[in-house]
Every structure is written in structure tokens, then in C-alpha cells.
N, C-alpha and C positions, 0 to 999 in steps of 0.2 A: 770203417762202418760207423765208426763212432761221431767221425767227421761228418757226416754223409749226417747223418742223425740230425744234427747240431747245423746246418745248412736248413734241412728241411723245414725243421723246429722254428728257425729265425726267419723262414720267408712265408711259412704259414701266419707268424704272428704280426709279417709286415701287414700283409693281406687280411688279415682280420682287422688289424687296426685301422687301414684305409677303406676298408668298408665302416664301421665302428664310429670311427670318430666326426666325421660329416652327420651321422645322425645324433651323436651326442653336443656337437656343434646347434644344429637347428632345434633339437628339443632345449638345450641350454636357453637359447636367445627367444623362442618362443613362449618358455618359464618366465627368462625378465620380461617379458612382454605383457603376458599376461600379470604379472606380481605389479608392473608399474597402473597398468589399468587396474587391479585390486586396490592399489595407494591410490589412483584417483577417483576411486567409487569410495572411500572412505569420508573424502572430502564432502559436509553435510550439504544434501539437497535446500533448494528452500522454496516453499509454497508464502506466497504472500495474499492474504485474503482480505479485498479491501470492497466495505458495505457506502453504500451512496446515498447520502442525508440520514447515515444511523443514529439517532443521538442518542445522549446520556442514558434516559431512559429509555432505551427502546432494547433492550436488550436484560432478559432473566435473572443474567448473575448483579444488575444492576438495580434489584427489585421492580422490574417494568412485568407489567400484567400480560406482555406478549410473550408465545414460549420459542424460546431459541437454545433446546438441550443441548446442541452439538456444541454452538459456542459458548454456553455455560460449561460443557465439556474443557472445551480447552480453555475455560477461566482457572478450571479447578483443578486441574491437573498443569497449567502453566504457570506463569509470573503475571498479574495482571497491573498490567502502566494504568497506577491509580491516577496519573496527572503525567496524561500524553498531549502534547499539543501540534496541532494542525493547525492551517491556513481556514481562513472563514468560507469560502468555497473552493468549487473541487480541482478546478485546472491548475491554482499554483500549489496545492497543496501535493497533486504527483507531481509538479517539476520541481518540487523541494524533495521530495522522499526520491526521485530516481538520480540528479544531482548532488543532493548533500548541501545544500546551500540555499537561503531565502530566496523564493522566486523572483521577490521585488528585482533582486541583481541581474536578472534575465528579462527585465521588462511586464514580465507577468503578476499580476495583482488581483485578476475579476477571469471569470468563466469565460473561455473564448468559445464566442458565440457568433449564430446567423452565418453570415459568409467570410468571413475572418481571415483576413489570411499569416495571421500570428500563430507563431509554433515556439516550441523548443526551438532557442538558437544551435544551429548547426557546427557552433562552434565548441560546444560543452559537453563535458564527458560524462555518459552517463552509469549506470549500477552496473545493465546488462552487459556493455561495452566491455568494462573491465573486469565482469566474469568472465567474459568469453577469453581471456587473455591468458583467466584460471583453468583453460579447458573444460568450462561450463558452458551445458548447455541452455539455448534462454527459449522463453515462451512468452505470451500473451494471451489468456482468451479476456476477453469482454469492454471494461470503456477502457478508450485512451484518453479523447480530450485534449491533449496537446499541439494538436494542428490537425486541421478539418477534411485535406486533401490524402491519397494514398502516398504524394510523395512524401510528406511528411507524416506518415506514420509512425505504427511501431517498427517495423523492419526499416527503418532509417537510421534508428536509435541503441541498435543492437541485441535485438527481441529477431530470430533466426525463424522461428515462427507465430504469426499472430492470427486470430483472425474475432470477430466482433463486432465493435463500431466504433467508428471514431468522434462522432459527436458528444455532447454534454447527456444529452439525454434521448430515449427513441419510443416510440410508439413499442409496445412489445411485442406485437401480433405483425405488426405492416414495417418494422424493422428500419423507419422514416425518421427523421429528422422532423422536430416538431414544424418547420416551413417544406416539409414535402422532400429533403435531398436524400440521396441514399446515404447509407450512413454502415451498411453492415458487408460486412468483408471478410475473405480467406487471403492471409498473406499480401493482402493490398490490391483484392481483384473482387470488387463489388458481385457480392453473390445473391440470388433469391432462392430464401429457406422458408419452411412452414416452421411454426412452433413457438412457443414461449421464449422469450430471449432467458430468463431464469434456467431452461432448461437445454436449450440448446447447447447453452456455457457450457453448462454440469458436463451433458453428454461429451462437448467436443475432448473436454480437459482430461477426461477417464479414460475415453478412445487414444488420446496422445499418451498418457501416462503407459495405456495397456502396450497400444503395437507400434507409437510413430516415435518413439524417444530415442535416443542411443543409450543402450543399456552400459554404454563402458565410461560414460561419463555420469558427472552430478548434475544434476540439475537446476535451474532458475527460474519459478514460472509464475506470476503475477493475473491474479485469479481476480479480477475486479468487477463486481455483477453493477445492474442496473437498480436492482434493490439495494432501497426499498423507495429510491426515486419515482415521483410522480412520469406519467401516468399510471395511475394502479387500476392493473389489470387482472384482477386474479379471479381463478374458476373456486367454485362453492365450496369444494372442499377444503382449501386453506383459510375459504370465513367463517365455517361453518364451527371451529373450536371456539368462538368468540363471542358466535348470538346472544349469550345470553352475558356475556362478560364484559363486553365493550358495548354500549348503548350507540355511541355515536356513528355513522355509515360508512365515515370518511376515514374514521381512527381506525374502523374495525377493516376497511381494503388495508390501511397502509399494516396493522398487523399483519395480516396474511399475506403483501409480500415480505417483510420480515421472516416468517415461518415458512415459505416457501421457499426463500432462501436457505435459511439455517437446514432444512432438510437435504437440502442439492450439496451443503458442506458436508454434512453428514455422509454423504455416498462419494463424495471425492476422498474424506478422512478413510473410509472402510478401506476404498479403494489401495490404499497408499500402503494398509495394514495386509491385504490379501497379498499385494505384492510382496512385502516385505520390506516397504521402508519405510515404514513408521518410527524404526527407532534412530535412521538417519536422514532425517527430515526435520527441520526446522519451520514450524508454522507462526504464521503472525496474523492475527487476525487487527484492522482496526475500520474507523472510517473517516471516508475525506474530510466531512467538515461536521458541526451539526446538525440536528434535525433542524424544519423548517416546518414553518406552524401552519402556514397556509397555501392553495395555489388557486388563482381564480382566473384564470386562462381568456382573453379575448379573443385571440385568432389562430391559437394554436392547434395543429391536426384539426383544422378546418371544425374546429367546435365539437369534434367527437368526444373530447374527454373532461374531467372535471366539472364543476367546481369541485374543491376539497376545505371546506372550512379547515377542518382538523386533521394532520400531519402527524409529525415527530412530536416527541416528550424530552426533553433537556433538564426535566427538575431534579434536584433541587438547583441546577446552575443560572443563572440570569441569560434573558432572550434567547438569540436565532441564529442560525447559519446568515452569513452575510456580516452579523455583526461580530466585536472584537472580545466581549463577551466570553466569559466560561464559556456559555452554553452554545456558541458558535465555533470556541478553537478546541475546547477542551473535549476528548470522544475517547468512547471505549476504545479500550485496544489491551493484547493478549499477545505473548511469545509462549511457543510451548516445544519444548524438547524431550522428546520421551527417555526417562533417566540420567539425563543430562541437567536439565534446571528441576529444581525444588519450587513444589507449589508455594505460591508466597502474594502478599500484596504489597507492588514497591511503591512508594508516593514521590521517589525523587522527579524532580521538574524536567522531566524529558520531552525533547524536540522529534519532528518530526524526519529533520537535516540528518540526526544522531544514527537512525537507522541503519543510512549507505556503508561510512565507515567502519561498522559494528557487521555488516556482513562480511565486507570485503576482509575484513580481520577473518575472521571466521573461513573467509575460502581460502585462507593461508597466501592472502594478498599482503605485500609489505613495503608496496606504495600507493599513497594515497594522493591524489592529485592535490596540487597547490589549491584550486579552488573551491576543495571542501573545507566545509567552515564545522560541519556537525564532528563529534568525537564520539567514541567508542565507548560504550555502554556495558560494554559485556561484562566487565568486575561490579559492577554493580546491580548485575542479573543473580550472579552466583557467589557475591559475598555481601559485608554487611558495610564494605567502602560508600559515599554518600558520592551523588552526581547532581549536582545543581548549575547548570550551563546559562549564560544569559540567553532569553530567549527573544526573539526578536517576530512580530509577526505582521506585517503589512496587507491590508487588504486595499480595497477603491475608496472605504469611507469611511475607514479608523485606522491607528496604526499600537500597537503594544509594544512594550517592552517590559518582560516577567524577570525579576533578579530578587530570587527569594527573603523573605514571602512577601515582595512588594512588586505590584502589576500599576503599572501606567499605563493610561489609554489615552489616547489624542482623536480627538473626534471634528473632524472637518467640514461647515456649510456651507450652500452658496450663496452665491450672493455677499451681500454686508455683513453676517451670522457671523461674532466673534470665534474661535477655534474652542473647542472646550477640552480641559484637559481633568483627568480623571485620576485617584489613588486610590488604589484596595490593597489592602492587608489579608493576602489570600488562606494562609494558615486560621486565622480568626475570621476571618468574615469569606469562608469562600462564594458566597451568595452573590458577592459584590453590591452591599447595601447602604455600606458606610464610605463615602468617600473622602479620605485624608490629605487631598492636595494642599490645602489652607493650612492643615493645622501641623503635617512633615514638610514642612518646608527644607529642609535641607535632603529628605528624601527624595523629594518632588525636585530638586536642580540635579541631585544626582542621575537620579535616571534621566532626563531630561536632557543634559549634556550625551546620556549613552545613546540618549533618539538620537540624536545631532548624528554623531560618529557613523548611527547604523543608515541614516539618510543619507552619508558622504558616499557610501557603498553600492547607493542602488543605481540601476540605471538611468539617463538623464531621462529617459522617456516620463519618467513616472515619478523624477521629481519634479519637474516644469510644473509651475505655479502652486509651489509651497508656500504657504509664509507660517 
């Protein structure tokens, strides 16, 4: 009996165990499954929010008389890049930020405009590209600017979904290309929408965030409005805080898209908080280039829009978007991490290149292609180590080179107009008022020799007919 017992005993417990163990199997593997998706939603999101002609002054925490709380928000709660520098407009200054390397070396120098058929070379890697490698997922809402046609869009580039315009600038309401092309798009398929492009963005980016994301991965999404870019087109109530504060007609539109913008950041910021990743979200706010002082339009959108005597604010920094200029390269700009970076203001001389490799660090990336030239930033976000990188900035009609606190500028005429070359002592004179070429002469061949080297690098396009 006892035997008999002892038989029973051991085929019951075969039989239990082969039921038993196939479901401790599949609940096992679908724990690591889920645990490996937990370790990749850990990996920090990132919102990148980039304004179009913001300058110096055109933004709150900056003392500008326009009110921009959200992005005073993330001044004052993030690290604010007291001396960020960009490209003098806006197409090479995205194919430096989504590259990691001077655009000059891609051929790009000037806003790709009209019918263009110049893009991103197709042979260069770019941010999104190698998130996506990270198991990030990428997005786009608003301008691209890097090539005019859908094939060359953002979905070429490694942005999984886009949709916006790809022109330099657009009508807000007729969503046109200031010569009449279409220019606004879902995923690369020309759409026709009602609405403020201001707000359209807003709405698309919250709608993506809310239902169209993959909830099991991090995110990468490049938030880039049309503000506060001419044409300005804004309804009463974003000019209406300014009647009596801005006198001028033209300052007072380009405020209010400023403030119309910062509001729509405001509800993409809530948005991220209601969800719940606010605290694993990395934000950056900056903008492409300077402000720009004026627009006086001949044949554009068939004479519906402008003039704009008065633009953007730059001061205290010298001139314009376009030019080489503080007040052309040098623009706000903000990272913010919620409990992660300490509020602070850093003045070390950062590039716009520096960005790429400082995320992709961040997405627990731990190759960087050969043809990033910017370096990682991040010990100098959240310690007291110093980052002073040669900066290198080529536009169409000047070229810089910043290696602190000394900026040379090289400024080029046509015709018989000698070359003129420029020194400012940026620590002391950031105005750029005093020029030292004559009197630092051994300054002025130092850096001078570093133009040489950074001209040996660019493409031939765009050195032909140097001297």
C-alpha cells in the first residue's frame, strides 16, 4: 500500500509539474519582456523645441518686453546656454544640430530656397538615424528646410513620423510657400488643413504624444514652429497684451507670435506632465538663428503680407540674422531636466554640432560616427568642469571662428572690395565694438591659420572662389 502510495504521489506531481511549469516558463519570459521594455522606457525621452528668427531679445528671461512664461519656465527651472551658437540662418543651422558637424562640410551655408533642389546629403548620418538604433522612437511636427521635395524630407532622414512643411517659411493660414508651392504635409503626402500653423503643430504633437506613440519605447521628437518668422499673422488676442506696451505695429505682430508660440509650449509642457513624463523628458529649447530687423517683401504671397519695418530684438548683441555677428549666431537656448540638472546659468562657449553627441551619450549610445566633429556637453551641464570648443561658423557672407574669448570674423565683397577681417575680445567687449585685428597680431594669425584648416574641411562647393 505504501508502494502504491509513493507511485501515486510521484505521478501526481509529474502531472502537476507539466502543467505548472509551461506557465511558469511563459510568465517568466513575458516578466523579462516586460522588465527589458521598463529598462527601455527608462532611457530619457527628448522634446527638442526650436523658435524661427527668436532673438536675443525676444524672449522674458532675456529682459525682452514680450511675455514668454513657459520658456522663462524652463530658463528657470533648467541650465540656460548663456553663449550658444548657431549658424546665421536657419537650413544650416538644422543640418549642423541634426549631424553634429558644420554644415559648410555638406555644402550648406544659406537658406535653401525657391526651387532648390539641395537637401541633406544622403550620405550623412543623422540624430534620428541613430536613435532609432537606440530603440527610439523619432518624430517631426513643423519646419524641416533641408530639402524642398517629399523625397527629401524628414522621413528620409530617420524621423518615423513627420508632418508640417518643408519649406523655409509658409503663409500661416494658406499653408503655401511664399511663390505659391505646397509646402505642408503628413509623413510626406501634401495635405490641405484649416488652422494656424502655430496651432496645428501644437495640436498634432499632443495628439502623437496622447494615442499615436509606442508607449514601450523613448522617444525623439523635434518640435520646430514657424514662429516667430515672418509672415505674422496673428488674431487680436495674442496683440492685444501689447497695445499699450509695444507702440510699434510690426514689433507688436512679431510679439504676439512669440506669445502665441510660448503658449502652445505651455500645453505640449502640461501635456508631457499629465502623462507622466515630465520627469523623463529632456527639453531644449533654442533658436535657429537671430532675430531679423526687417521684411519688406516684393512679390511674395502675391503682396498679401508685410512690410515689417520692425522684427526681432538682438540687443545688447551687434546686428542680424544673416550676419556673423553675436546677434546673428549667438540665441537663447535652455536644457531642462526635471531633478536631473540644477538650475544654473552656463556661459561656457557652446556649439550648436555639441548637441548630437551629448544626446546620443545620453541614449546610452556608445558610438559616435567618425564624422561628428561637436563633443559632449553633459559634465559641463551638471558639474563645475569648463567646455570651451573651437567654434567654427560659416555662413554666405562672413565666416567666424570663436576660440575663447577671442572671435574672428572674415567678411567677403564683390567685386574689387578688399576681404575684411575682424577681432573682438568677446569676454570684454561682447558688443563687438572694439576691433583688435591690428593691434593682436599674433592673435589675429593664430586664429587665422585655424580659418585656413577649418576651410580645408568644407566642401569644394562652397570654397570655389575664396581668396
Amino acid at each position: 500500500m505504501k508502494m502504491i502510495d509513493r507511485y501515486t504521489k510521484e505521478r501526481n506531481l509529474f502531472r502537476i509539474t507539466s502543467y505548472v511549469l509551461p506557465i511558469f516558463l511563459v510568465l517568466f519570459f513575458e516578466n523579462a519582456i516586460v522588465a527589458q521594455n521598463s529598462t527601455e522606457s527608462k532611457k530619457p525621452n527628448f522634446l527638442v523645441i526650436i523658435a524661427d528668427d527668436a532673438g536675443w531679445n525676444d524672449v522674458g528671461y532675456n529682459g525682452s518686453e514680450i511675455h514668454t512664461p513657459n520658456i522663462d519656465f524652463l530658463a528657470k527651472t533648467g541650465v540656460r546656454l548663456d553663449r550658444f551658437y548657431v549658424n546665421p540662418t536657419c537650413s544650416p543651422t538644422r543640418a549642423s544640430f541634426l549631424t553634429g558637424m558644420p554644415a559648410s562640410r555638406m555644402g550648406i551655408v544659406a537658406p535653401i530656397a525657391g526651387r532648390s533642389e539641395k537637401k541633406l546629403p544622403d550620405t550623412v548620418i543623422t540624430l534620428p538615424q541613430l536613435l532609432q538604433k537606440q530603440n527610439y522612437q523619432t518624430a517631426l511636427f513643423g519646419k524641416w528646410h533641408l530639402g524642398l521635395k517629399p523625397s527629401s524630407g524628414p522621413k528620409a532622414y530617420g524621423f518615423e513620423y513627420a508632418y508640417g512643411f518643408l519649406h523655409g517659411q509658409i503663409d500661416q493660414y494658406s499653408h503655401e510657400y511664399k511663390n505659391g508651392d505646397p509646402s505642408w504635409h503628413r509623413n510626406g503626402e501634401f495635405i490641405t488643413e484649416n488652422g494656424h500653423v502655430t496651432d496645428l503643430i501644437g495640436n498634432e504633437i499632443i495628439t502623437w504624444l496622447r494615442s499615436k506613440r509606442d508607449t514601450t519605447k523613448s522617444f525623439y521628437v523635434q518640435l520646430a514652429y514657424s514662429a516667430p518668422h515672418f509672415p505674422l499673422q496673428e488674431e487680436d488676442k495674442w496683440k492685444k497684451p501689447y497695445l499699450k506696451s509695444i507702440a510699434n505695429e510690426s514689433r507688436r505682430d512679431f510679439a504676439a507670435a512669440m506669445s502665441h508660440m510660448d503658449d502652445n509650449i505651455g500645453q505640449v509642457l502640461e501635456v508631457l506632465k499629465e502623462l507622466g513624463l515630465e520627469k523623463n523628458t529632456i527639453v531644449i529649447f533654442m533658436s535657429d538663428n537671430g532675430g531679423m530687423d526687417s521684411w519688406y517683401p516684393e512679390s511674395q504671397y502675391n503682396g498679401k503680407h508685410g512690410p515689417n519695418p520692425v522684427l526681432g530684438n538682438n540687443l545688447p548683441l551687434r546686428d542680424w540674422k544673416k550676419s556673423n555677428y553675436e546677434g546673428g549666431i549667438r540665441v537663447p537656448a535652455v536644457i531642462s531636466w526635471k531633478g536631473k540638472l540644477a538650475p544654473s546659468v552656463n556661459a561656457d562657449y557652446i556649439s550648436v554640432i555639441d548637441v548630437m553627441p551629448t544626446l546620443l551619450k545620453l541614449s546610452g549610445s556608445t558610438s559616435i560616427p567618425e564624422t561628428v566633429e561637436g563633443e559632449d556637453i553633459w559634465n559641463t551641464l551638471v558639474s563645475e568642469d569648463a567646455f570651451n570648443n573651437e567654434i567654427y561658423v560659416r555662413g554666405h557672407v562672413q565666416e567666424s571662428l570663436i576660440k575663447k574669448p577671442w572671435k574672428l570674423i572674415r567678411t567677403r565683397h564683390r567685386g574689387a572690395v578688399p576681404t575684411d577681417y575682424e577681432l573682438y575680445n568677446l569676454e570684454n567687449d561682447p558688443e563687438e565694438k572694439h576691433n583688435r585685428y591690428i593691434d593682436e597680431v599674433d592673435v589675429a594669425k593664430e586664429l587665422n591659420d585655424r580659418l585656413q584648416k577649418q576651410f580645408a574641411k568644407d566642401a569644394p562647393t562652397v570654397n570655389a572662389g575664396i581668396n
